[in-house]
N, C-alpha and C positions, 0 to 999 in steps of 0.2 A: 445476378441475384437481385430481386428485388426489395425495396426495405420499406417497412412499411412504417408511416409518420409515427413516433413516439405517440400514446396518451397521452392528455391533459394530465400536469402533475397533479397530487390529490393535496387538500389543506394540511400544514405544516401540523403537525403533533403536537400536544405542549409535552415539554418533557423536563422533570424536574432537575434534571442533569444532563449535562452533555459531555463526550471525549473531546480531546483535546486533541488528540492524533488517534487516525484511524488508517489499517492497514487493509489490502486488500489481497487473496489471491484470488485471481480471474481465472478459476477453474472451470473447466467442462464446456469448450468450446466445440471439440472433437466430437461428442458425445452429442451436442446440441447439434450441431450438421448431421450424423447419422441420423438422426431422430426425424432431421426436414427432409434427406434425403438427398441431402449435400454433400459436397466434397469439404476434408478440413479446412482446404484453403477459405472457403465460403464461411467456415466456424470462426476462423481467425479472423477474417473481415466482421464479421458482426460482433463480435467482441470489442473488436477496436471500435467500432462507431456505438460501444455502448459506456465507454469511456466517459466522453463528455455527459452527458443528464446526470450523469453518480457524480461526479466532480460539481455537474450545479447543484444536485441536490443538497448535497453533503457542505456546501458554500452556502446555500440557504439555514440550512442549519445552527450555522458560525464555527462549524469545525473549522477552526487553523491550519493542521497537518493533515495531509493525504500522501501514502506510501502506496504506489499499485506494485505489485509484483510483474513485470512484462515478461522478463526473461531469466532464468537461474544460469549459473554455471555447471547446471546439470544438463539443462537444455542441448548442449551441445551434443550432445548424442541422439537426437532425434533426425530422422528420415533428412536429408539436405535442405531438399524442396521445402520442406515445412517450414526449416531453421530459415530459409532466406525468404520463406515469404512470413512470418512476424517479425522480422528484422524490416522488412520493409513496409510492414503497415505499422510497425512506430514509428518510421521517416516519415508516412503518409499523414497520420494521427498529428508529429510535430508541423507540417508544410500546412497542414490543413485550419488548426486551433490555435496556433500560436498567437495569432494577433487577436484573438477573438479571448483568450486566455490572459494576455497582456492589458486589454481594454477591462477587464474585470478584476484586476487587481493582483493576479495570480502569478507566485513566481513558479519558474520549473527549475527542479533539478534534477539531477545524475546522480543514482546511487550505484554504484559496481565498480568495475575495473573496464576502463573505457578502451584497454590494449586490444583486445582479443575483437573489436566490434570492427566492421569495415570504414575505412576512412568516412564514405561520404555518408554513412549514418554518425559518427563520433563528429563530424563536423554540424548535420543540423542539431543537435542536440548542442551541441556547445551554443552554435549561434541563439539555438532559443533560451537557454539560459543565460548569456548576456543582453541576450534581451528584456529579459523579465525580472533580472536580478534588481531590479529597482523597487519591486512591488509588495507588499504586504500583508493585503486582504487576506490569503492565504496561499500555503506550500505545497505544492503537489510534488510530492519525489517519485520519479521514474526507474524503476529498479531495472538495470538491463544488465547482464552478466555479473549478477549479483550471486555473492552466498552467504548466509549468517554467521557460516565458521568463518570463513577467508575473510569476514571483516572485521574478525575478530582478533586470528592472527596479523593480519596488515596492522592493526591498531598496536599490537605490542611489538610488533617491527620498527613499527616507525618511534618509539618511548625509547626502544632500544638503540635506533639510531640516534637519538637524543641525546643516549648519555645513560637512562634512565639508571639508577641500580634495582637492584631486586624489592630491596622494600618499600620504592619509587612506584611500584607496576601495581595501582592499588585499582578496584572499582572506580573509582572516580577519575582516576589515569585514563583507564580503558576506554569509560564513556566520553572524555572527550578525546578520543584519537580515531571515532569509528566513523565511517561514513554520516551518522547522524547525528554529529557533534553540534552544541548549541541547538538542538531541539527535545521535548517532551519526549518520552518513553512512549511507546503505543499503548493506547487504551483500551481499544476494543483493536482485535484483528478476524477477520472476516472470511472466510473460507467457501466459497460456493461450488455446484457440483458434488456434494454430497461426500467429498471424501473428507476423514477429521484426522489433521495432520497437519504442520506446520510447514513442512518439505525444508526447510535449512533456511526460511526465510525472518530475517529481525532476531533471532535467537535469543538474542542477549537484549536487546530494548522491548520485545515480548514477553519478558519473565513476566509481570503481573497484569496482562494483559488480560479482561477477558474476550472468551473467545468464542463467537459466534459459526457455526457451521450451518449450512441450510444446504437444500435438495436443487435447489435452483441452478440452471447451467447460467454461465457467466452473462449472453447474451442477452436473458430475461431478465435479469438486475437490471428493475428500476427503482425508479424514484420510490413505489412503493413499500420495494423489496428495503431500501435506505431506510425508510419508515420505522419498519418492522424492525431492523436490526437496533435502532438508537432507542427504541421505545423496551427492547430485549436488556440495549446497557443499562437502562435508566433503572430499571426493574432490581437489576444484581446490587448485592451488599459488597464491595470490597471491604479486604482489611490488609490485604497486603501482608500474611502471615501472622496477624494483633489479633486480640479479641473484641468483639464489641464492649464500646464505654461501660456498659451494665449487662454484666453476663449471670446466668444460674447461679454462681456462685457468691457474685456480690449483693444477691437478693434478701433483702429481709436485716441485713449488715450496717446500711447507711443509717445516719444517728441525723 
């Protein structure tokens, strides 16, 4: 397959807000191959080499956190072939960006259950994570045999292993015992490919998330498409379940 040189990225937005943590799922790779006339293997390869410009871009920006969703604990039921060949273009993905990743500040980690992954994929990912563990700039977490419930349950497993008692196992127990302990809840989470749904991904650090879906298969997410989605958060009002400081009702009231 041939790949054709990314565009020039386009000038930075100003944007009066930025997230803090942004999630991704890399949807509609399959769908993007049918469409070239590809085989999914071919969708999974260009997905993966569209990794890296969304990580610069979004590094440009000064987003901190980046969650990509690579692979669910659902996945597992998908066609063999398919399962070992995105298992093997995130070994490819880590062999390939790791130093180039490290040289820019960027730590990696491992969100999921690393049992179930075959040794010599659980081994690069370890070593890129000790490699990178020193860095700061910003986090990229690689979600690979991940599921939003099972990190949920693991999280009151492990309280329980503790000791915890029952009125020990509170919201703030939880959050620090899930895979994304010691970081930001996600801010905006990102869904491409057209389908709107979460699929069992962040569950719990997604509650006040908003939530961006777009038409775009995974492989065309660029930098532009980054663009469009920070300039979409910056747009939105959270309140996080509150009401705005001066609502209808407090109109006409203040002395």
């Amino acid at each position: 397959m041939v790949v054709k040189p990314a565009p020039a990225a386009p000038p930075l937005p100003a944007l009066a807000v930025r997230p803090a943590h942004v999630a991704i799922i890399m949807d509609g790779n399959g769908r993007w191959a049918t469409s070239h006339a590809l085989s999914r293997s071919d969708g999974h390869r260009a997905g993966a080499q569209a990794i890296r410009p969304v990580i610069e871009r979004l590094g440009e920006h000064g987003v901190g956190v980046l969650t990509l969703f690579g692979f669910s604990t659902e996945n597992w039921g998908r066609p063999r072939t398919e399962v070992e060949t995105i298992l093997k273009l995130g070994a490819e993905f880590i062999d390939t960006y790791t130093d180039e990743l490290n040289r820019n500040g960027v730590r990696l980690q491992h969100l999921g259950d690393p049992a179930r992954l075959p040794g010599w994929l659980r081994r690069r990912v370890q070593k890129a994570v000790d490699r990178t563990a020193g860095n700061d700039r910003m986090i990229v977490n690689l979600a690979f045999n991940y599921g939003g419930r099972a990190d949920i349950v693991q999280s009151v497993a492990r309280l329980l292993a503790e000791g915890a008692r029952p009125e020990e196992i509170t919201e703030e127990a939880i959050s620090t015992h899930l895979a994304t302990a010691g970081l930001p809840d996600v801010d905006l989470l990102i869904r491409t490919g057209g389908e709107h749904r979460v699929s069992n991904f962040l569950v719990w650090q997604a509650t006040y998330a908003e939530l961006y879906f777009t038409e775009v298969f995974w492989p065309d997410f660029d930098a532009a498409q980054v663009d469009a989605a920070l300039v979409e958060f910056a747009r939105r009002n959270r309140r996080f379940g509150l009401v705005p400081t001066t609502s209808v009702e407090d109109a006409g009231t203040a002395e």
